[in-house]
PDB file of N, CA, C and O in Angstrom:
ATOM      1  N   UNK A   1       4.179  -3.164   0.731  1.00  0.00           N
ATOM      2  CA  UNK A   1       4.905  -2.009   0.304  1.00  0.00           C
ATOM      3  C   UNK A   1       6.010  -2.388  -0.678  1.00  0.00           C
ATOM      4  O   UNK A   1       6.426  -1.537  -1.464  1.00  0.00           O
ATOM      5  N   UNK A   2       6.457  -3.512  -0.670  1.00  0.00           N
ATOM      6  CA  UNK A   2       7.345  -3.884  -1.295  1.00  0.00           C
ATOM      7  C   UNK A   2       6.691  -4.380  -2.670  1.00  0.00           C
ATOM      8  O   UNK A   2       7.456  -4.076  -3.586  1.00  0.00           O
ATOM      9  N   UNK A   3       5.770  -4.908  -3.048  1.00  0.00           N
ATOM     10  CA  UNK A   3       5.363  -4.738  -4.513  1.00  0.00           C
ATOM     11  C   UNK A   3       4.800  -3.701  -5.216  1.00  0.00           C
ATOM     12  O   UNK A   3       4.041  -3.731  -6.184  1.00  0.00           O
ATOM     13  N   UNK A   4       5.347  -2.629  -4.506  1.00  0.00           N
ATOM     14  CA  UNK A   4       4.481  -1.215  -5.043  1.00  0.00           C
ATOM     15  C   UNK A   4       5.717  -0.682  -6.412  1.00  0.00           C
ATOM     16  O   UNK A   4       6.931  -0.669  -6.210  1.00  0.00           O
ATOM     17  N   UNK A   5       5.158  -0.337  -7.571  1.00  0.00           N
ATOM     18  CA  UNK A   5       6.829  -0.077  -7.830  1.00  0.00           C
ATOM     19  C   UNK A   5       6.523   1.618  -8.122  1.00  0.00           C
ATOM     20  O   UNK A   5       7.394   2.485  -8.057  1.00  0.00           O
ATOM     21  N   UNK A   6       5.136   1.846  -8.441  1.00  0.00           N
ATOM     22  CA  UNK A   6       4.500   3.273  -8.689  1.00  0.00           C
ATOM     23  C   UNK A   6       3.432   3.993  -8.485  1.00  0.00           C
ATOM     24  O   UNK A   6       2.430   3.739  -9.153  1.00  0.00           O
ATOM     25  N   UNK A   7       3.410   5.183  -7.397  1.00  0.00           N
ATOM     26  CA  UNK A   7       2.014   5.251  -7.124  1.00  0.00           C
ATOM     27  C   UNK A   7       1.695   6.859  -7.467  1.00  0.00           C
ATOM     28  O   UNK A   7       2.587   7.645  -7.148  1.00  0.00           O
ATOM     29  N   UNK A   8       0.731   7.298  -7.967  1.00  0.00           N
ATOM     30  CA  UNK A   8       0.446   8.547  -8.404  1.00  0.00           C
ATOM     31  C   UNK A   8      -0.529   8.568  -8.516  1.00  0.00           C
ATOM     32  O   UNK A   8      -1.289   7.750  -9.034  1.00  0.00           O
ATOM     33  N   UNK A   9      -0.778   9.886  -7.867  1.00  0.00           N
ATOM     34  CA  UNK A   9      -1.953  10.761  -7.599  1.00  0.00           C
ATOM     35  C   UNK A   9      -2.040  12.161  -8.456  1.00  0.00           C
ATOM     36  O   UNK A   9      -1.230  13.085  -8.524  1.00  0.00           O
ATOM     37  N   UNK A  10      -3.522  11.951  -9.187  1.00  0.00           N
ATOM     38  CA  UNK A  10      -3.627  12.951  -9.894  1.00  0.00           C
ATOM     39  C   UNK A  10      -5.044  13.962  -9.576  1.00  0.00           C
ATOM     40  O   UNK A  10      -6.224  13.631  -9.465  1.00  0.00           O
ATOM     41  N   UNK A  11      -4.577  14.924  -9.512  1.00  0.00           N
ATOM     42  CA  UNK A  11      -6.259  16.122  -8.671  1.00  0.00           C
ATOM     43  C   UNK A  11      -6.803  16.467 -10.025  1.00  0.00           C
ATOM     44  O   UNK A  11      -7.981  16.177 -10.235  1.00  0.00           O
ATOM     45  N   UNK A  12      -6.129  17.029 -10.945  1.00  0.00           N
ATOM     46  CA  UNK A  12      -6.894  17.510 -12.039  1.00  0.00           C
ATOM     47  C   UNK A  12      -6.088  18.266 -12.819  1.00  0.00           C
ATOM     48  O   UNK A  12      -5.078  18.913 -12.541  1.00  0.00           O
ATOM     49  N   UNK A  13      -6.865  18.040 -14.173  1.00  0.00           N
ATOM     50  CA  UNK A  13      -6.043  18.171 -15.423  1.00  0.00           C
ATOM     51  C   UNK A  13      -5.376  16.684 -16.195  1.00  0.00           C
ATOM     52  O   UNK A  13      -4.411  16.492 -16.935  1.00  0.00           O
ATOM     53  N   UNK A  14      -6.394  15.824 -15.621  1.00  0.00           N
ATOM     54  CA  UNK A  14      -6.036  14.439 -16.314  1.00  0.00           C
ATOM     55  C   UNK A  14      -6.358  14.628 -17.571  1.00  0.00           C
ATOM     56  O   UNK A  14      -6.995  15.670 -17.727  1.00  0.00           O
ATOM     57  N   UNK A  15      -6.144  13.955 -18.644  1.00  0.00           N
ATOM     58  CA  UNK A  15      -6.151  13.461 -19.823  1.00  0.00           C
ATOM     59  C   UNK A  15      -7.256  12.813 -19.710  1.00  0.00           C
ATOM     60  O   UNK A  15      -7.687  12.446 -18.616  1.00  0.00           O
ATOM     61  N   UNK A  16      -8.192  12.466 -21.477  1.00  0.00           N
ATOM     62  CA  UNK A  16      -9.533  11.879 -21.516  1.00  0.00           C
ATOM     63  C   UNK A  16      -9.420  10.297 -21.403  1.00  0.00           C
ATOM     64  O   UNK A  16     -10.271   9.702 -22.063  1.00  0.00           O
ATOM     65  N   UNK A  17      -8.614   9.581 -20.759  1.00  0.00           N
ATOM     66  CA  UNK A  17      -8.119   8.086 -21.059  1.00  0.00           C
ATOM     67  C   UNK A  17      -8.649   7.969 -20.008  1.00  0.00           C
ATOM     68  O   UNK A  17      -8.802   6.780 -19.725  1.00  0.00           O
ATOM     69  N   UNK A  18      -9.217   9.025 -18.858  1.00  0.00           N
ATOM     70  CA  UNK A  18      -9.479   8.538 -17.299  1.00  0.00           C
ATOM     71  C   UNK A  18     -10.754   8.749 -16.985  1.00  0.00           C
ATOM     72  O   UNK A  18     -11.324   8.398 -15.953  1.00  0.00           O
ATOM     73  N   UNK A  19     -11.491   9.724 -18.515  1.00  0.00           N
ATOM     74  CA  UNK A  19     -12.893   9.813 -17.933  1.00  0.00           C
ATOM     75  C   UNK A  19     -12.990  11.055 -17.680  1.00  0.00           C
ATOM     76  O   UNK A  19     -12.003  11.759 -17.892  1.00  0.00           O
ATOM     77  N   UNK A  20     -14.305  11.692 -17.120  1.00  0.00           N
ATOM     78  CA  UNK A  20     -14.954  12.407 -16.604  1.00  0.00           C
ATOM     79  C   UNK A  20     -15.250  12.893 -15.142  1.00  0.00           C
ATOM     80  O   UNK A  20     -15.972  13.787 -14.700  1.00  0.00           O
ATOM     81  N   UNK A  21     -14.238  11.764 -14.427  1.00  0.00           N
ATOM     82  CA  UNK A  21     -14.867  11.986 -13.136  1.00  0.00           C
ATOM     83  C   UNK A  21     -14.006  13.030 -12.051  1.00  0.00           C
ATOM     84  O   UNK A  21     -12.837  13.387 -11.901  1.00  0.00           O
ATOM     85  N   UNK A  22     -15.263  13.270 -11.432  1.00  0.00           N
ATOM     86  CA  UNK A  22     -14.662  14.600 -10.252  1.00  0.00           C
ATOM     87  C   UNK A  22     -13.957  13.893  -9.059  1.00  0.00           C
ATOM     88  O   UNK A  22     -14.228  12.811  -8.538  1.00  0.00           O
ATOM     89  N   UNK A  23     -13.034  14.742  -8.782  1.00  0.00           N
ATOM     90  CA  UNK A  23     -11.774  14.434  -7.464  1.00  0.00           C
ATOM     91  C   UNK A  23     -10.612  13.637  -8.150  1.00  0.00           C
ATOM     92  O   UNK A  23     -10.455  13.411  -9.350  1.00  0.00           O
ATOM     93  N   UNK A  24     -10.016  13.355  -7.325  1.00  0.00           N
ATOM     94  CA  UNK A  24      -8.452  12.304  -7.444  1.00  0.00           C
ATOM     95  C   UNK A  24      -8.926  11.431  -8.621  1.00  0.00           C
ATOM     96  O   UNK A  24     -10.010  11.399  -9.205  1.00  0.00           O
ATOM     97  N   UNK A  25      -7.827  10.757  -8.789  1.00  0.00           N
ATOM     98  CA  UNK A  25      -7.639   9.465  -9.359  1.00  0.00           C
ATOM     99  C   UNK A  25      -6.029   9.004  -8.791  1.00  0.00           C
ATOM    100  O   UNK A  25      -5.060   9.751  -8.658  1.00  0.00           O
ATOM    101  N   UNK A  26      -6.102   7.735  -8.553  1.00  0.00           N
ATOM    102  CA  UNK A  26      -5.055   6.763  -7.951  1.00  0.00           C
ATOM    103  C   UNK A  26      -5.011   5.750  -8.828  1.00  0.00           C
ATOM    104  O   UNK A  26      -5.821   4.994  -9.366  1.00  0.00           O
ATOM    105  N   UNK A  27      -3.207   6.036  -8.833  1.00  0.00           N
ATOM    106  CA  UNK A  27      -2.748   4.688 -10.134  1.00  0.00           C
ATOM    107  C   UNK A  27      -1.571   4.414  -9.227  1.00  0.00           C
ATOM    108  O   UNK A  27      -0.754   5.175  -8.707  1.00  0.00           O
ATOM    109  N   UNK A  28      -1.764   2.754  -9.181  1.00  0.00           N
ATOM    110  CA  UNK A  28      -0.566   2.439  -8.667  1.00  0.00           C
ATOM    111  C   UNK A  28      -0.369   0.854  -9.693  1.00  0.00           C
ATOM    112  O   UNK A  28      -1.150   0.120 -10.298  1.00  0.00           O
ATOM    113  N   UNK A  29       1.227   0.885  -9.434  1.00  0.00           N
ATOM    114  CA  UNK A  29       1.817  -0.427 -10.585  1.00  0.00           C
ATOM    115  C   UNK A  29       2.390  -1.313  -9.610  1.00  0.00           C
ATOM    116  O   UNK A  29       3.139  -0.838  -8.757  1.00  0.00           O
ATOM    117  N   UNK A  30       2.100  -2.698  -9.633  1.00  0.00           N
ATOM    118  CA  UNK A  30       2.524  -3.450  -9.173  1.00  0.00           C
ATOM    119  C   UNK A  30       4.057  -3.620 -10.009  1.00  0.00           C
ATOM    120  O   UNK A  30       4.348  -2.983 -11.021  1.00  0.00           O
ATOM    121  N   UNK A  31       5.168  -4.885  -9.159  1.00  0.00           N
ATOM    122  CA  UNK A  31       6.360  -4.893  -9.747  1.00  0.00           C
ATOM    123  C   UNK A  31       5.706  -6.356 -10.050  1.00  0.00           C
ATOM    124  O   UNK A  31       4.986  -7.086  -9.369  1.00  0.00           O
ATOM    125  N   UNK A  32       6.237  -6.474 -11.309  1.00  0.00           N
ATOM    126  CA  UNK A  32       6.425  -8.535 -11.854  1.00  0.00           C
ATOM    127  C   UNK A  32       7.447  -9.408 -11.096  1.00  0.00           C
ATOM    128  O   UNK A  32       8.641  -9.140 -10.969  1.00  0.00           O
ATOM    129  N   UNK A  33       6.913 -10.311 -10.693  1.00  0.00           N
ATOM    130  CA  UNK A  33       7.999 -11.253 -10.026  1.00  0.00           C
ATOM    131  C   UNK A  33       7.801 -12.660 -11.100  1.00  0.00           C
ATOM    132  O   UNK A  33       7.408 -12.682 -12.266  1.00  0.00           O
ATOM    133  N   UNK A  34       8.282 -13.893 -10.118  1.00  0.00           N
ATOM    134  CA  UNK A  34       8.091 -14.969  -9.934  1.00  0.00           C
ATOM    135  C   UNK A  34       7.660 -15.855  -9.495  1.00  0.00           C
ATOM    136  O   UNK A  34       6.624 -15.491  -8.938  1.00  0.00           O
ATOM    137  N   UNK A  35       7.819 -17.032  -9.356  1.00  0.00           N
ATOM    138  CA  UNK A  35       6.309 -17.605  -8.395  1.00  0.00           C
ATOM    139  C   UNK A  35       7.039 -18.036  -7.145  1.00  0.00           C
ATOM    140  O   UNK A  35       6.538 -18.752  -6.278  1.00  0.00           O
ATOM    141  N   UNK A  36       8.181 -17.576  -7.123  1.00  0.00           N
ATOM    142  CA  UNK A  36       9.194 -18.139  -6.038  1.00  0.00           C
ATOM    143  C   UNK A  36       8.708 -16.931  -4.121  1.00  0.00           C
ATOM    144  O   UNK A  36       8.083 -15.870  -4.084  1.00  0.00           O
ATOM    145  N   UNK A  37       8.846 -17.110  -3.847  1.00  0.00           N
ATOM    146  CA  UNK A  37       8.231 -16.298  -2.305  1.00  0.00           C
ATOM    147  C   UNK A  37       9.288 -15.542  -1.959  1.00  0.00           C
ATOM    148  O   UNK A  37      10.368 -16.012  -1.602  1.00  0.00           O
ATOM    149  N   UNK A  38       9.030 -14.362  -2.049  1.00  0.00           N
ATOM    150  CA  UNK A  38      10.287 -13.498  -1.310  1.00  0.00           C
ATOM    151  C   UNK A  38       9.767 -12.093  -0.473  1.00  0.00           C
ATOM    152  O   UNK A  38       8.744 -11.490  -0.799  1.00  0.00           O
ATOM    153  N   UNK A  39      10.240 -11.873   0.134  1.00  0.00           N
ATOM    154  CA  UNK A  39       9.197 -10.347   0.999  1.00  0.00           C
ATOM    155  C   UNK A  39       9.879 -10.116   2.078  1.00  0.00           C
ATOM    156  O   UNK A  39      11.028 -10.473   2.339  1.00  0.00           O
ATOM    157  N   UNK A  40       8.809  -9.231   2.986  1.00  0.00           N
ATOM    158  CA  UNK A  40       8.953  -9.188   4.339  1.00  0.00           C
ATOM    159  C   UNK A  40       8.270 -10.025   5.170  1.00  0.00           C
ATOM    160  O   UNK A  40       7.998 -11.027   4.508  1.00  0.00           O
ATOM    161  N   UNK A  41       7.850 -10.127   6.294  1.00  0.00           N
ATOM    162  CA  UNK A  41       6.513 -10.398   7.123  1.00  0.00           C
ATOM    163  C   UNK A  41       6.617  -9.819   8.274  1.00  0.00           C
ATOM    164  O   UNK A  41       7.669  -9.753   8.910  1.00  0.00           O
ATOM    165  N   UNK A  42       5.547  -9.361   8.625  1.00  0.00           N
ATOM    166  CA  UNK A  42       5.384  -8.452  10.301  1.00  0.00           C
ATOM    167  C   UNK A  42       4.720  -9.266  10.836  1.00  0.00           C
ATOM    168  O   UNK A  42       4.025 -10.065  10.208  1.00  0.00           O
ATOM    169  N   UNK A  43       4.794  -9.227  11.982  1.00  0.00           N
ATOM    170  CA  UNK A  43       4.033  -9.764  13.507  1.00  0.00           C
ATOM    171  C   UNK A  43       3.875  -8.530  14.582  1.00  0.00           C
ATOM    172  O   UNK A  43       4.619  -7.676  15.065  1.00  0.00           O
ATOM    173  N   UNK A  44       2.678  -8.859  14.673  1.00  0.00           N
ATOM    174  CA  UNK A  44       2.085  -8.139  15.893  1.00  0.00           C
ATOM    175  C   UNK A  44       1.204  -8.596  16.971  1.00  0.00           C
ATOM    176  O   UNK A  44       0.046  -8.998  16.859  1.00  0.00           O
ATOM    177  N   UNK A  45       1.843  -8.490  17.925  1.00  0.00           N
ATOM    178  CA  UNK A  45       2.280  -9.811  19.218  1.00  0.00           C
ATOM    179  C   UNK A  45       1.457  -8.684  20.459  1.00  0.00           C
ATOM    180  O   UNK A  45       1.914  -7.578  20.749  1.00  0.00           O
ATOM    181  N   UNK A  46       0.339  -9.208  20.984  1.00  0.00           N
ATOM    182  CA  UNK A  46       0.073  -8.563  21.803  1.00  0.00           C
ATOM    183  C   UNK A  46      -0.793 -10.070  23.042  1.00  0.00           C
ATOM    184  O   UNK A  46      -1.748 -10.844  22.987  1.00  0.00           O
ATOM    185  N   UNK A  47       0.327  -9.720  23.998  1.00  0.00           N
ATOM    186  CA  UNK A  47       0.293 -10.675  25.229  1.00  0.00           C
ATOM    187  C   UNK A  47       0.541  -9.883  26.243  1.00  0.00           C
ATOM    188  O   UNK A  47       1.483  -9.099  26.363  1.00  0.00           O
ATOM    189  N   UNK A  48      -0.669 -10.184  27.270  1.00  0.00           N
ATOM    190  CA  UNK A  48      -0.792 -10.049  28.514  1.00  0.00           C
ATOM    191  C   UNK A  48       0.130 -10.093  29.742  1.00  0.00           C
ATOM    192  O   UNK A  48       0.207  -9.288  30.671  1.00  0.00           O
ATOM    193  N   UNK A  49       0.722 -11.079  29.550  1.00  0.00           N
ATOM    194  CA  UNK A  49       2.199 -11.319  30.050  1.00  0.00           C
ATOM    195  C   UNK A  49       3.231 -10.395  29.764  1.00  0.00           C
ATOM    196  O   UNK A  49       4.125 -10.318  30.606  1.00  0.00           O
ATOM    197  N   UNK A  50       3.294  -9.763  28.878  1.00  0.00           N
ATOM    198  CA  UNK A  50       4.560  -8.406  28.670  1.00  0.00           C
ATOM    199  C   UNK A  50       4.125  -7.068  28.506  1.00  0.00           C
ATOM    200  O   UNK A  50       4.655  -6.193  27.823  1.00  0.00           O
ATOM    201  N   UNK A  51       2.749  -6.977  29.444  1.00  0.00           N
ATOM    202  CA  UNK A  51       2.462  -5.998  29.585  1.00  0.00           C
ATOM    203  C   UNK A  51       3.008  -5.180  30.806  1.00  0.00           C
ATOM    204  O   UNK A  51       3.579  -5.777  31.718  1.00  0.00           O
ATOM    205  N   UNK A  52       2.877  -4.126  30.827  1.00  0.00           N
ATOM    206  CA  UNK A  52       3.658  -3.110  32.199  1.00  0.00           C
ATOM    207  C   UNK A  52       2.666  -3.763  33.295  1.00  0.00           C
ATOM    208  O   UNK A  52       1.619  -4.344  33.011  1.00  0.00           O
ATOM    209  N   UNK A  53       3.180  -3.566  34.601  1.00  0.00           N
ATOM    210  CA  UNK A  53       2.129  -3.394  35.396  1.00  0.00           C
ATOM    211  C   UNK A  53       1.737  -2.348  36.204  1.00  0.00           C
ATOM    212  O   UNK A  53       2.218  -1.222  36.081  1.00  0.00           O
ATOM    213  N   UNK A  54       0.950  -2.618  36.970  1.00  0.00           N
ATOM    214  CA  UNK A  54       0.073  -1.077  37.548  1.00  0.00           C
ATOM    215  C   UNK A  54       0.929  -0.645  38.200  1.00  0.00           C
ATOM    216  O   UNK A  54       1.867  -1.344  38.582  1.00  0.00           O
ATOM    217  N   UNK A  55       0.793   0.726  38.504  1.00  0.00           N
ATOM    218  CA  UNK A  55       1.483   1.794  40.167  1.00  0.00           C
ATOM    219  C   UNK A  55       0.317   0.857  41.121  1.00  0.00           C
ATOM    220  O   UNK A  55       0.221   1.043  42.334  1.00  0.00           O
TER     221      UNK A  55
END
């Protein structure tokens, strides 16, 4: 989500640069970085051990 910088959705009444075709079209722009690492990261942790237990 974080390299998204633009996302647009178009139903109709596009311009001829996109073609002919029927339904949506989806444009999305990435942002330019560097080669250096920067972000988020998620974890999703699913253990048996921290689960509830029964009635």
């Amino acid at each position: 989500m974080e390299t998204v910088r633009e996302f647009k959705v178009i139903t109709n009444n596009y311009s001829a640069e996109f073609g002919r075709n029927a339904g949506a079209l989806i444009s999305i722009s990435t942002r330019s970085g560097t080669n250096e690492l920067h972000g988020s990261v998620y974890e999703f942790l699913r253990n048996d051990n921290l689960d509830v237990g029964d009635f």
